[in-house]
mmCIF file as Biopython writes it, N, C-alpha, C and O atoms, coordinates in Angstrom:
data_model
#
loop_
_atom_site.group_PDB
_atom_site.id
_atom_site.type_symbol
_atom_site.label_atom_id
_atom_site.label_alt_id
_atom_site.label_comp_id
_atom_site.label_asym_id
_atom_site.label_entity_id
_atom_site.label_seq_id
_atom_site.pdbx_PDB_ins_code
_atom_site.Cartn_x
_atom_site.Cartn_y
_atom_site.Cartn_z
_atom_site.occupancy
_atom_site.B_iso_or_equiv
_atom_site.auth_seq_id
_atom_site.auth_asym_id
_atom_site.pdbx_PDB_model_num
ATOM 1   N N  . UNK A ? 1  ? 130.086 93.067  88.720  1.0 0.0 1  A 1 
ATOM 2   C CA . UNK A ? 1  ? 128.741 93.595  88.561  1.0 0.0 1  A 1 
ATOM 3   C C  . UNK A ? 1  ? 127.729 92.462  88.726  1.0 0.0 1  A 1 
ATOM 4   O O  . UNK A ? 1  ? 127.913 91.444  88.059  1.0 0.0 1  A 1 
ATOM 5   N N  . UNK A ? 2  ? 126.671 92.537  89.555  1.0 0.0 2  A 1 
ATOM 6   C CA . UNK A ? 2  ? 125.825 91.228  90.073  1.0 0.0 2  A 1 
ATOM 7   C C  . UNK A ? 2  ? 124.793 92.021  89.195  1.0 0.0 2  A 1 
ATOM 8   O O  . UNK A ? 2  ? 124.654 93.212  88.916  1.0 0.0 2  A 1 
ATOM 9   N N  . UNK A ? 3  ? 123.836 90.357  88.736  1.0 0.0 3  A 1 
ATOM 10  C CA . UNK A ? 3  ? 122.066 91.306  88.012  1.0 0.0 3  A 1 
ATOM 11  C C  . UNK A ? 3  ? 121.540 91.952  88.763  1.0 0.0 3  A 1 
ATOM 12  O O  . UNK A ? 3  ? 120.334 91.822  88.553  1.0 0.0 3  A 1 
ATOM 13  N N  . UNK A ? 4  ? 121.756 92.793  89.781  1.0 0.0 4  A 1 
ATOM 14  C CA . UNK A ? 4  ? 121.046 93.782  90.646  1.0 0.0 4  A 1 
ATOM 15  C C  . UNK A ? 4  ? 121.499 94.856  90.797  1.0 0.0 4  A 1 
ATOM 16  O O  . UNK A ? 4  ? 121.090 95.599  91.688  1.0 0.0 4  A 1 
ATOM 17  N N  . UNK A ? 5  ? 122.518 95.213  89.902  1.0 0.0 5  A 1 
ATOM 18  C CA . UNK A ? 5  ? 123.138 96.332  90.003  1.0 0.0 5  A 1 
ATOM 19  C C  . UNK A ? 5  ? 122.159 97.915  89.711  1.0 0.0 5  A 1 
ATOM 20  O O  . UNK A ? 5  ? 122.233 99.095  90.052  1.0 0.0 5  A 1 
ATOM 21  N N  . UNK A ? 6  ? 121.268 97.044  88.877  1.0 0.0 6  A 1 
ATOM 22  C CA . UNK A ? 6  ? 120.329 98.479  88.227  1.0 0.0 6  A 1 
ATOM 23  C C  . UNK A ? 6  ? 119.435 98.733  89.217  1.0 0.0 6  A 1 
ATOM 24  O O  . UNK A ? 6  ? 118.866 99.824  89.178  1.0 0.0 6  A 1 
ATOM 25  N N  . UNK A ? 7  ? 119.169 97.947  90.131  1.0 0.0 7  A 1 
ATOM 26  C CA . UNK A ? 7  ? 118.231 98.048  91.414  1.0 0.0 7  A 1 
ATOM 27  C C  . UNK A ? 7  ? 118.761 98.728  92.055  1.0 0.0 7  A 1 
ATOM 28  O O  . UNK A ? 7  ? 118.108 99.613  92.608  1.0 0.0 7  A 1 
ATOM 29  N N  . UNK A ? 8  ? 120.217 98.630  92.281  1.0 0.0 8  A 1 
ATOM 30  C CA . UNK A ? 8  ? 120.435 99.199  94.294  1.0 0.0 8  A 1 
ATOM 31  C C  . UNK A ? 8  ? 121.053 100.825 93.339  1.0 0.0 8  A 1 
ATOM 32  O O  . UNK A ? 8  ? 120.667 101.856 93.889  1.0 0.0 8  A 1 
ATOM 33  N N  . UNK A ? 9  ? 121.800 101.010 92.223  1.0 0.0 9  A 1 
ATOM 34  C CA . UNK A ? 9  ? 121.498 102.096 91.583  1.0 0.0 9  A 1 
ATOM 35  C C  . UNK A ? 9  ? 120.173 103.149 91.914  1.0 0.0 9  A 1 
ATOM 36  O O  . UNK A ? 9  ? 120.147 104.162 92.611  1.0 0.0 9  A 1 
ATOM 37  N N  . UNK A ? 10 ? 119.235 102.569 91.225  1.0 0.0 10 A 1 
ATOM 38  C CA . UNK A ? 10 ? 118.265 103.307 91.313  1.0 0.0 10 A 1 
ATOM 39  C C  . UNK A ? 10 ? 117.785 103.852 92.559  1.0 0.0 10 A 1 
ATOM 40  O O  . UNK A ? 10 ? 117.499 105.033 92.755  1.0 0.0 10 A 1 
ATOM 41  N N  . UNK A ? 11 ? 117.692 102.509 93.728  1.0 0.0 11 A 1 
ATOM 42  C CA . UNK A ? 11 ? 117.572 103.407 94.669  1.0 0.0 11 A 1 
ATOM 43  C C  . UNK A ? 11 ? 118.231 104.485 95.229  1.0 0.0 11 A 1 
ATOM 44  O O  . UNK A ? 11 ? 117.682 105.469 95.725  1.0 0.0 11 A 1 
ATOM 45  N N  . UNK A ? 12 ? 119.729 104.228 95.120  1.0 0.0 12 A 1 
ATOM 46  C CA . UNK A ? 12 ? 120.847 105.379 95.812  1.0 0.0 12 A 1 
ATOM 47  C C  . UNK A ? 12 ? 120.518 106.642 94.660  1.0 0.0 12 A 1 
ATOM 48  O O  . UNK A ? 12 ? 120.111 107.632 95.267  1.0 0.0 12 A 1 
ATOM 49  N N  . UNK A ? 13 ? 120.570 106.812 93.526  1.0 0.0 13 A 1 
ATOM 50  C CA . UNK A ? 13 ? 119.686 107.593 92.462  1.0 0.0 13 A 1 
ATOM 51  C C  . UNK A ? 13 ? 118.683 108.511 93.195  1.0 0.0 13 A 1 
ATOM 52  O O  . UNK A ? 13 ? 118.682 109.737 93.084  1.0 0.0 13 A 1 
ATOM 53  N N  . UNK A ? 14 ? 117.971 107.911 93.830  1.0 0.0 14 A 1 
ATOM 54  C CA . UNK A ? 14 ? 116.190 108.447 94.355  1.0 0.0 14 A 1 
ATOM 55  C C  . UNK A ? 14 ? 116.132 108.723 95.632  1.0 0.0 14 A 1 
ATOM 56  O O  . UNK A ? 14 ? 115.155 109.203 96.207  1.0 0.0 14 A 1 
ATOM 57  N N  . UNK A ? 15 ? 117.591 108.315 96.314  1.0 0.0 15 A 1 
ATOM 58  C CA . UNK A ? 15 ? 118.223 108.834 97.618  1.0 0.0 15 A 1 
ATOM 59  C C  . UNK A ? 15 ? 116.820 109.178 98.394  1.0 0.0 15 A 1 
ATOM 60  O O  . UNK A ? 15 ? 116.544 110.364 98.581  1.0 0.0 15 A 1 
ATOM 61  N N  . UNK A ? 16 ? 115.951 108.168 98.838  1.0 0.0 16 A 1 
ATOM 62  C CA . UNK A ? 16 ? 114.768 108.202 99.605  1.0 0.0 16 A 1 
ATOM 63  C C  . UNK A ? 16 ? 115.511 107.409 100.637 1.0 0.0 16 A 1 
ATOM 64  O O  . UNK A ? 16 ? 116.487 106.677 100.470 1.0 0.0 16 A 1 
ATOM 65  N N  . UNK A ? 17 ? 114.356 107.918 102.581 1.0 0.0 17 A 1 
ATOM 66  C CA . UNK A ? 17 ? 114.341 107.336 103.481 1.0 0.0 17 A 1 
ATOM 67  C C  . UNK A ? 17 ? 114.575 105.877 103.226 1.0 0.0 17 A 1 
ATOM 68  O O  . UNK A ? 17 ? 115.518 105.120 103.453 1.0 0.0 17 A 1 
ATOM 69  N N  . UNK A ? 18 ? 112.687 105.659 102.345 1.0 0.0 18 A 1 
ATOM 70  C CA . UNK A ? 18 ? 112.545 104.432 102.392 1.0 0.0 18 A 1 
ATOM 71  C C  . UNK A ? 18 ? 111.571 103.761 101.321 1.0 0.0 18 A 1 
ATOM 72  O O  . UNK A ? 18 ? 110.345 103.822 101.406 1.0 0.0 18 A 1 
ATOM 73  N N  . UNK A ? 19 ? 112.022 103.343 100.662 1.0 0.0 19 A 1 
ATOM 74  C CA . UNK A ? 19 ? 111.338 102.570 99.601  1.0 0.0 19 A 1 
ATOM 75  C C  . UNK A ? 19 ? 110.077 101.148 99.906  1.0 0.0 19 A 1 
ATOM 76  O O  . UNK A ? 19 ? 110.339 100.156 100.586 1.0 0.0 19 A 1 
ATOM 77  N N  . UNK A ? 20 ? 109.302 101.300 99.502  1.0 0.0 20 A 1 
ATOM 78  C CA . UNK A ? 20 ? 108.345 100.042 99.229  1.0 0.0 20 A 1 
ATOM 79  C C  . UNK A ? 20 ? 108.217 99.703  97.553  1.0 0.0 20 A 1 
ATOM 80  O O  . UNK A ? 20 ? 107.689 100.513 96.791  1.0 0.0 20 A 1 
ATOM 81  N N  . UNK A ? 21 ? 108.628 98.738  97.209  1.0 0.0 21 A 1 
ATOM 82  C CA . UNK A ? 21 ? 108.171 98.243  95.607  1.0 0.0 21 A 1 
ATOM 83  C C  . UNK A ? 21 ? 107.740 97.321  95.570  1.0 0.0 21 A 1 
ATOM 84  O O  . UNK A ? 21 ? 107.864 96.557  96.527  1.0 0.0 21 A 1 
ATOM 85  N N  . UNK A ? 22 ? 107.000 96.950  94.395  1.0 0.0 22 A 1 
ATOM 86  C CA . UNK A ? 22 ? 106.033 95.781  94.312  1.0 0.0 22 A 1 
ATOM 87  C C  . UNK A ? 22 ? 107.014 95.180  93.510  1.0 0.0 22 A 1 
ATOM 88  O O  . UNK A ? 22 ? 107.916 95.853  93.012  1.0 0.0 22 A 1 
ATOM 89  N N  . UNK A ? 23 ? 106.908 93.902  93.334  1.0 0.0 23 A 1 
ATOM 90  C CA . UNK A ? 23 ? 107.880 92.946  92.097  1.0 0.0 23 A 1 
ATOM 91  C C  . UNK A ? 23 ? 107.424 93.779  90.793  1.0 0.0 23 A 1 
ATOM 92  O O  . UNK A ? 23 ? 108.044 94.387  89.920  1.0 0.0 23 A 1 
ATOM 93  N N  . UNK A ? 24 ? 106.389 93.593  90.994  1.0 0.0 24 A 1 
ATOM 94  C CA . UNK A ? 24 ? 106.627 94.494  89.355  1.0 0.0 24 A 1 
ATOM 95  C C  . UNK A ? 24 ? 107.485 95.619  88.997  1.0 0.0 24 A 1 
ATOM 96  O O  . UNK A ? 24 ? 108.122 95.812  87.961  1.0 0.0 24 A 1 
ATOM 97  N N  . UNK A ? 25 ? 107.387 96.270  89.976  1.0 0.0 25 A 1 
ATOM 98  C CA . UNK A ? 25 ? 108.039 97.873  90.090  1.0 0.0 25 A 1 
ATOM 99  C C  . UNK A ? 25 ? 109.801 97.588  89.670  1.0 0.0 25 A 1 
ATOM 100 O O  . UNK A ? 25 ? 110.567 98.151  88.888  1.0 0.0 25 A 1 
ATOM 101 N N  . UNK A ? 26 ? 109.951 96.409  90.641  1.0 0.0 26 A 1 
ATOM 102 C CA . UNK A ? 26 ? 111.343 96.044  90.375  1.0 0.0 26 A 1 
ATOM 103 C C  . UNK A ? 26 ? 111.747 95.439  88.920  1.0 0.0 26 A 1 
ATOM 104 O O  . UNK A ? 26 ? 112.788 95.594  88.281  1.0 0.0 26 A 1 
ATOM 105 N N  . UNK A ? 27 ? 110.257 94.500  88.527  1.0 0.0 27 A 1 
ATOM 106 C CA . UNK A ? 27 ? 111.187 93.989  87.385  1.0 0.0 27 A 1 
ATOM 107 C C  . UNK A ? 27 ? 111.104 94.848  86.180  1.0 0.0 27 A 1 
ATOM 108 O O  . UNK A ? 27 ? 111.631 94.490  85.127  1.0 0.0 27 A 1 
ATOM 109 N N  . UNK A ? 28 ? 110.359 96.146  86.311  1.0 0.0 28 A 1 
ATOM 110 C CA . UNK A ? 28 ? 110.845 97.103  85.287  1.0 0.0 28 A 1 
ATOM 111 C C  . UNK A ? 28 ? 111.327 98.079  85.433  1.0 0.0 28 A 1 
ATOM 112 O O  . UNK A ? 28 ? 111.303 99.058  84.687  1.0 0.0 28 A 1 
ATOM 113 N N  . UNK A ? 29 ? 112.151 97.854  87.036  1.0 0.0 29 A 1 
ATOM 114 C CA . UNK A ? 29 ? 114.010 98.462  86.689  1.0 0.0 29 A 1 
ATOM 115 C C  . UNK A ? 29 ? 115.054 97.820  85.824  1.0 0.0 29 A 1 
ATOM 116 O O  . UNK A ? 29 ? 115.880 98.255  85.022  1.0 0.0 29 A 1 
ATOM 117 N N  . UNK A ? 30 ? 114.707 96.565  86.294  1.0 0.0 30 A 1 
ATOM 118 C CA . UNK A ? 30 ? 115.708 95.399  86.292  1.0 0.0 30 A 1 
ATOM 119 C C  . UNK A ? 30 ? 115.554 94.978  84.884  1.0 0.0 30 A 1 
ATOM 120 O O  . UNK A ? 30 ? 116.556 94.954  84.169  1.0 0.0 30 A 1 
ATOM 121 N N  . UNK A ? 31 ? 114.165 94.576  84.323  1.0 0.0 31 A 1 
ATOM 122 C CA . UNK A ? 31 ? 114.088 94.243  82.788  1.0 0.0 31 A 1 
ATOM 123 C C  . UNK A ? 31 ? 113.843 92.426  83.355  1.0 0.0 31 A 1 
ATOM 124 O O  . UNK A ? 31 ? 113.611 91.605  82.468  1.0 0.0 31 A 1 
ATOM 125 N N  . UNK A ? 32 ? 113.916 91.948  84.811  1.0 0.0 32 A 1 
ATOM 126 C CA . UNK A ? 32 ? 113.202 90.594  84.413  1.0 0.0 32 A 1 
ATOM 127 C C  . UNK A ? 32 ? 112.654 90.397  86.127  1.0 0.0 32 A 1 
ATOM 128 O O  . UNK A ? 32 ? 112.884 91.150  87.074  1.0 0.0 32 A 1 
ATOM 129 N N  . UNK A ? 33 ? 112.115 89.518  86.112  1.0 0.0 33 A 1 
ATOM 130 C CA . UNK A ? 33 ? 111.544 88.824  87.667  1.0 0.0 33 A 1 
ATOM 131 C C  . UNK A ? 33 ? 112.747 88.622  88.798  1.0 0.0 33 A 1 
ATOM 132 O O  . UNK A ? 33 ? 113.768 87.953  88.640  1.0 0.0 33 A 1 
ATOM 133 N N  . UNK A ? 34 ? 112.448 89.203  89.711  1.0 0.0 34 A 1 
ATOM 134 C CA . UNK A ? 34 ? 112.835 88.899  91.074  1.0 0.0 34 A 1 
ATOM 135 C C  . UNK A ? 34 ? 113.273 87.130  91.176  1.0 0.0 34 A 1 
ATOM 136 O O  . UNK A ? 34 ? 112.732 86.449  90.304  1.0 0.0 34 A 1 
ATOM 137 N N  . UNK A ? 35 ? 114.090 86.457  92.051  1.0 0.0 35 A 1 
ATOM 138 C CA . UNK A ? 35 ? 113.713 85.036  91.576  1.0 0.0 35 A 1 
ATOM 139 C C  . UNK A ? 35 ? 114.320 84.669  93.353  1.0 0.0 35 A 1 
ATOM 140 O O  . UNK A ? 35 ? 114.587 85.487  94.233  1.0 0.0 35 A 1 
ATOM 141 N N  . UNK A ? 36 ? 114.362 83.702  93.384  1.0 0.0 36 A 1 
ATOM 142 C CA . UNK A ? 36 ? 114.882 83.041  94.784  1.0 0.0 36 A 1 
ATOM 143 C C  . UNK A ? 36 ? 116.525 83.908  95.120  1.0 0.0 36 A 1 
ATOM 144 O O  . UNK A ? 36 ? 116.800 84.432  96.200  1.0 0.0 36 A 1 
ATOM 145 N N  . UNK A ? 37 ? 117.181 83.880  94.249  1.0 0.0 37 A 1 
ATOM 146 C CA . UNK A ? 37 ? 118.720 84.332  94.388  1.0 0.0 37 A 1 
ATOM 147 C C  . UNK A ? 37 ? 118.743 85.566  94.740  1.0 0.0 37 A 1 
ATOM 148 O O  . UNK A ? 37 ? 119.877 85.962  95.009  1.0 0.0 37 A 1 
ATOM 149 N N  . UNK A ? 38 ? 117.421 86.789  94.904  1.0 0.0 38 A 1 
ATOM 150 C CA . UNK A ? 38 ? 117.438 87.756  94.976  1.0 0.0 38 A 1 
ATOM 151 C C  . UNK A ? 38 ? 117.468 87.751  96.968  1.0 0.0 38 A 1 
ATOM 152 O O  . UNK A ? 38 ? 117.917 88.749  97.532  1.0 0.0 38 A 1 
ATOM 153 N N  . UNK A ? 39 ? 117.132 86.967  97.514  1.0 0.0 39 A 1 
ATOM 154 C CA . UNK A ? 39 ? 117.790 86.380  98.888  1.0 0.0 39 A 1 
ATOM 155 C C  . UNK A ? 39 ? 119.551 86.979  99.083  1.0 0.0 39 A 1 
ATOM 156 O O  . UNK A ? 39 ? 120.104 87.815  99.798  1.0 0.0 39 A 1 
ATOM 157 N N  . UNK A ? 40 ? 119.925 86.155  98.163  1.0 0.0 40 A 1 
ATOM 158 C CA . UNK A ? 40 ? 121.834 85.869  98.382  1.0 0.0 40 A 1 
ATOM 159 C C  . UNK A ? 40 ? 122.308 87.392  97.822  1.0 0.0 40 A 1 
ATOM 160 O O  . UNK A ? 40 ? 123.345 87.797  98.348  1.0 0.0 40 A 1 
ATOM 161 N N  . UNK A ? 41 ? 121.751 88.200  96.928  1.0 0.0 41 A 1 
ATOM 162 C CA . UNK A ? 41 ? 122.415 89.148  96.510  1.0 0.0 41 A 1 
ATOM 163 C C  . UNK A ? 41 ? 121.802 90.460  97.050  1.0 0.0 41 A 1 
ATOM 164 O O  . UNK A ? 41 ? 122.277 91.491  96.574  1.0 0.0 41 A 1 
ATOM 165 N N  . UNK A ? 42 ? 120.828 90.582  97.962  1.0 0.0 42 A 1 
ATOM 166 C CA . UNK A ? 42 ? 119.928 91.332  98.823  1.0 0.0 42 A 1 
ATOM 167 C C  . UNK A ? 42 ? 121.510 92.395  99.796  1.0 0.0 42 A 1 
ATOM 168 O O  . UNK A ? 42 ? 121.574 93.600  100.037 1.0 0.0 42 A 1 
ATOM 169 N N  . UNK A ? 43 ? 122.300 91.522  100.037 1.0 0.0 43 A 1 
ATOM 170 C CA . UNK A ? 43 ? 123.467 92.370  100.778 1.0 0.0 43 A 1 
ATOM 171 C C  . UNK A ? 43 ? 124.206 93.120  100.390 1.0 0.0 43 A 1 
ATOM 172 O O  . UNK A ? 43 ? 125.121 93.691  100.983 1.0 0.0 43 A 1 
ATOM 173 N N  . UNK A ? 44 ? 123.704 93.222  98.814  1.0 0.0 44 A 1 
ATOM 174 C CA . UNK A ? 44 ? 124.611 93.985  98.102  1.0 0.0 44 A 1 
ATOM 175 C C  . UNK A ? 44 ? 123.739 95.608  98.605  1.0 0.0 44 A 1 
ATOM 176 O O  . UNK A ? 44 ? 123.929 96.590  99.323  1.0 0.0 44 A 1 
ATOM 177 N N  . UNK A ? 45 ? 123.349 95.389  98.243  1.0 0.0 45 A 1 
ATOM 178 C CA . UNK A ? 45 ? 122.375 96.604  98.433  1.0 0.0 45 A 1 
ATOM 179 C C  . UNK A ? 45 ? 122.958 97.997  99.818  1.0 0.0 45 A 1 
ATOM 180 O O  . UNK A ? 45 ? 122.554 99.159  99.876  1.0 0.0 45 A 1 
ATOM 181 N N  . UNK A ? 46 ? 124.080 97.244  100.839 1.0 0.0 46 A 1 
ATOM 182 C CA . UNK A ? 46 ? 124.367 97.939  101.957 1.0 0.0 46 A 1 
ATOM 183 C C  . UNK A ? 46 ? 125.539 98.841  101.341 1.0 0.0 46 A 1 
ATOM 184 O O  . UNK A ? 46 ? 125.920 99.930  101.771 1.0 0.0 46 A 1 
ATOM 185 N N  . UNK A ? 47 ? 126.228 97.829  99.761  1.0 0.0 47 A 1 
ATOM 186 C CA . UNK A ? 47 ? 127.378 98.772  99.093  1.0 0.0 47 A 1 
ATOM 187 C C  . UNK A ? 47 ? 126.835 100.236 98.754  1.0 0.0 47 A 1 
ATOM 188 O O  . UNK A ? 47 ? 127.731 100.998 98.390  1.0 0.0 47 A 1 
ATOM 189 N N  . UNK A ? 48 ? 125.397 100.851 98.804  1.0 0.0 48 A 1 
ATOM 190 C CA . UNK A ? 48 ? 124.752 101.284 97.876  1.0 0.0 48 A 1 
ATOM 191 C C  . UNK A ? 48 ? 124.239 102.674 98.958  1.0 0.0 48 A 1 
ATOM 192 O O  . UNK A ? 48 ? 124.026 103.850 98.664  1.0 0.0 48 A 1 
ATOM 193 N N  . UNK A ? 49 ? 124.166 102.024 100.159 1.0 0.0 49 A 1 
ATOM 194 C CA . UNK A ? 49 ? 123.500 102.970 100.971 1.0 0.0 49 A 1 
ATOM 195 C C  . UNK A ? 49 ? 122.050 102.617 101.655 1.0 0.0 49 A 1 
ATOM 196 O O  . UNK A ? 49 ? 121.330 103.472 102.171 1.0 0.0 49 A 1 
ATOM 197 N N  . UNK A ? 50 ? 121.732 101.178 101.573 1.0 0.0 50 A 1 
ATOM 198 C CA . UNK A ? 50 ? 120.664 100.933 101.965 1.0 0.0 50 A 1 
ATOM 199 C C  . UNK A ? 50 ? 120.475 99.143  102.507 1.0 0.0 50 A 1 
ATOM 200 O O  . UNK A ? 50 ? 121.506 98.489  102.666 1.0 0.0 50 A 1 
ATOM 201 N N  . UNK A ? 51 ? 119.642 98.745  102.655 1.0 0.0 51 A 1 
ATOM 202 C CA . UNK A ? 51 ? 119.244 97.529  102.949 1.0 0.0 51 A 1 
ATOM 203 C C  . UNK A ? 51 ? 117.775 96.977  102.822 1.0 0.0 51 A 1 
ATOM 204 O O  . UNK A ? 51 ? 116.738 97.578  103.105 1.0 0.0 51 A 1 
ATOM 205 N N  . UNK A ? 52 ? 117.914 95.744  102.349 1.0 0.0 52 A 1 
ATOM 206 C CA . UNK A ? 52 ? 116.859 95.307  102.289 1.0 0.0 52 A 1 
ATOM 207 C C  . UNK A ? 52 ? 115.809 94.725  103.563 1.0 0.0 52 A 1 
ATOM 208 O O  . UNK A ? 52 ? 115.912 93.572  103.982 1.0 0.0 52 A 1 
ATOM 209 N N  . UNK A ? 53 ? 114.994 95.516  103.995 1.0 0.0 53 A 1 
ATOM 210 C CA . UNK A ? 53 ? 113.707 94.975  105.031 1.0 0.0 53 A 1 
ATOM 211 C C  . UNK A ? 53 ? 112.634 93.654  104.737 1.0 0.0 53 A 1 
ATOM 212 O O  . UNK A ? 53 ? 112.729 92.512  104.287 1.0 0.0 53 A 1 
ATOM 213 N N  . UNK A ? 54 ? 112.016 94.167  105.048 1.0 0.0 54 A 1 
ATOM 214 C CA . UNK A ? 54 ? 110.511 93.265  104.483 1.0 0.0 54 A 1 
ATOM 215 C C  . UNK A ? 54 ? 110.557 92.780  103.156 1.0 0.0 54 A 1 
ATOM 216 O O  . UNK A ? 54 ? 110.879 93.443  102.170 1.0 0.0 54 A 1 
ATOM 217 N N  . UNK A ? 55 ? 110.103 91.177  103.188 1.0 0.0 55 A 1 
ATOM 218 C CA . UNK A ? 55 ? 109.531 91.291  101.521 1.0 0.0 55 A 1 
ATOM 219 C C  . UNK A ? 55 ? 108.696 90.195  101.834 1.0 0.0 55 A 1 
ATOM 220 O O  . UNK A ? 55 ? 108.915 89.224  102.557 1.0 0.0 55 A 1 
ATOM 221 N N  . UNK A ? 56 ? 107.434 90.596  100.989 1.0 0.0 56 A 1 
ATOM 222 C CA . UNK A ? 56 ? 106.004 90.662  101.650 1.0 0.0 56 A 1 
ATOM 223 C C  . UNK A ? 56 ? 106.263 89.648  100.626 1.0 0.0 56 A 1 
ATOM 224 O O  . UNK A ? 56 ? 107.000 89.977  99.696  1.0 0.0 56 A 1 
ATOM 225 N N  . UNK A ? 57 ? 105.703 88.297  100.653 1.0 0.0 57 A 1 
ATOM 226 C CA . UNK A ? 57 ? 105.271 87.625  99.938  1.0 0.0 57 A 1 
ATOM 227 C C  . UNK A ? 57 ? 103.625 87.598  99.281  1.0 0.0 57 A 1 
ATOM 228 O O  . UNK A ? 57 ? 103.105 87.524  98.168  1.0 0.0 57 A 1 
ATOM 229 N N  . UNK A ? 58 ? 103.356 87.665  100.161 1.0 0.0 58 A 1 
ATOM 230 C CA . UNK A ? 58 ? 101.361 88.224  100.166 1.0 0.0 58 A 1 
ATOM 231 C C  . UNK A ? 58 ? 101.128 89.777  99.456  1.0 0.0 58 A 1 
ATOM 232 O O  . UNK A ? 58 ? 100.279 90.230  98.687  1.0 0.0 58 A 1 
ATOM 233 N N  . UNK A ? 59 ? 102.083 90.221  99.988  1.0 0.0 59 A 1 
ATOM 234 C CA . UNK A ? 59 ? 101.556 91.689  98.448  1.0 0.0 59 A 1 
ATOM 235 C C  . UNK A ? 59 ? 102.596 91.751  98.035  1.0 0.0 59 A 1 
ATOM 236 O O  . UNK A ? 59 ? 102.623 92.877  97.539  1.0 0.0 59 A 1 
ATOM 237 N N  . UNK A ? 60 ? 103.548 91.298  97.877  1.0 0.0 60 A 1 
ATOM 238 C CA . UNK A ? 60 ? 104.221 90.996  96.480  1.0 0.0 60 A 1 
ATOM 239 C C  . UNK A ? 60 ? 105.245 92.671  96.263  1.0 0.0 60 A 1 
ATOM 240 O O  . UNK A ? 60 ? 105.147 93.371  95.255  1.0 0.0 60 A 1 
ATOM 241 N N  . UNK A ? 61 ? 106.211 93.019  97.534  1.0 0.0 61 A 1 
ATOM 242 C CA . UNK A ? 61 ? 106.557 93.814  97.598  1.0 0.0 61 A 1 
ATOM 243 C C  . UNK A ? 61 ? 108.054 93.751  98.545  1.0 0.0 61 A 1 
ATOM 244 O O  . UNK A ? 61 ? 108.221 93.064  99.552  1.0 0.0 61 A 1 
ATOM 245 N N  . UNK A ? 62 ? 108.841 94.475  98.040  1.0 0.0 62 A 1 
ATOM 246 C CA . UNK A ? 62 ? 110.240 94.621  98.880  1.0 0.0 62 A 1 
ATOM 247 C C  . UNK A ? 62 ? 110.271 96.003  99.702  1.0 0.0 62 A 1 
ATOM 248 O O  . UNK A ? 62 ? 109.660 96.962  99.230  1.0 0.0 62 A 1 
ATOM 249 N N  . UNK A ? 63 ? 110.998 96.141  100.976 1.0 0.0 63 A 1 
ATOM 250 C CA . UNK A ? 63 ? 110.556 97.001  101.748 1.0 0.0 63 A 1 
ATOM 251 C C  . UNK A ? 63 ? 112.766 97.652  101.774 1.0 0.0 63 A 1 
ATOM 252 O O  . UNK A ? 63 ? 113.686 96.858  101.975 1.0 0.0 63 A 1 
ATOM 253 N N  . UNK A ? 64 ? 112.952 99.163  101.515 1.0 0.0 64 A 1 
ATOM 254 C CA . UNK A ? 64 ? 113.999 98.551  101.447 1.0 0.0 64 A 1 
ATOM 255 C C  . UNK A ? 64 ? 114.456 100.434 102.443 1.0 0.0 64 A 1 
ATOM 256 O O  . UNK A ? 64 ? 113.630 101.346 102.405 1.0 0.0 64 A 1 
ATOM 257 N N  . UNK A ? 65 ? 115.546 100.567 103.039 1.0 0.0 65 A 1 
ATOM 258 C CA . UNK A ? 65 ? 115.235 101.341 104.331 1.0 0.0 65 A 1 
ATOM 259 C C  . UNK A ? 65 ? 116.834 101.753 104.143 1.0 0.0 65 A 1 
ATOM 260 O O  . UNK A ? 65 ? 117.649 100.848 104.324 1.0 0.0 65 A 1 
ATOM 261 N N  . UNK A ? 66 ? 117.179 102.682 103.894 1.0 0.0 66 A 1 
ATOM 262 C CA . UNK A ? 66 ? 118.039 103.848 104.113 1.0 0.0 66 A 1 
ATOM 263 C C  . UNK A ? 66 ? 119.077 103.633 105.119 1.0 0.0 66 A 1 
ATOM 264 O O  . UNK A ? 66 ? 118.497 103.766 106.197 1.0 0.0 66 A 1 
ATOM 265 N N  . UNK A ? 67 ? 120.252 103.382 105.320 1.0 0.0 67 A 1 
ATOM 266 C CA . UNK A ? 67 ? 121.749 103.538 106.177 1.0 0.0 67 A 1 
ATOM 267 C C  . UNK A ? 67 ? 121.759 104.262 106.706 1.0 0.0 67 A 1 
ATOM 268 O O  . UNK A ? 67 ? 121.121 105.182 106.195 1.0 0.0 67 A 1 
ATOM 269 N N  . UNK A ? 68 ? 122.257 104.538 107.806 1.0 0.0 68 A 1 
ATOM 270 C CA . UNK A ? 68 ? 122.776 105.622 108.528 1.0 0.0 68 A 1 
ATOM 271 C C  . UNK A ? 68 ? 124.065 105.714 108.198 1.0 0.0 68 A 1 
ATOM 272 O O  . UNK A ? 68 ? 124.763 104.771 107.823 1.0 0.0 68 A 1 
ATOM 273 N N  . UNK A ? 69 ? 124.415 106.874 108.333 1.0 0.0 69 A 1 
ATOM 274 C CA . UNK A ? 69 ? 126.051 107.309 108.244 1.0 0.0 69 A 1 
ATOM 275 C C  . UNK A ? 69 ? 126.534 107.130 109.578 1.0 0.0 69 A 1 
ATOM 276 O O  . UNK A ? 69 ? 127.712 107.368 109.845 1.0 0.0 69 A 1 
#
């Protein structure tokens, strides 16, 4: 279980196209801040049904986009 487990959850949960969240949005899934390592564990996210896109440093947001079957 990686600290991002409650993230890529939620999204497969909310089974949307495509998500945009702001860090904030995330860190009150998660319960703390986004941090550099969220880079290295970003691939988890494909176990889940999705992947991580964009992340906006300037608005302060992750862009995160739906798998195909």
């Amino acid at each position: 279980m990686s600290k991002y487990d409650l993230l890529w959850k939620y999204l497969k949960k909310q089974n949307k196209e495509n998500y945009k969240l702001s860090y904030e949005e995330i860190k009150d899934i998660l319960g703390f801040d986004i941090d550099h390592s969220f880079l290295t564990y970003k691939k988890e996210a494909k176990e889940y049904g999705y992947e991580v896109g964009k992340i906006s440093m300037k608005e302060k947001t992750v862009l995160f986009n739906k798998l195909e079957n």
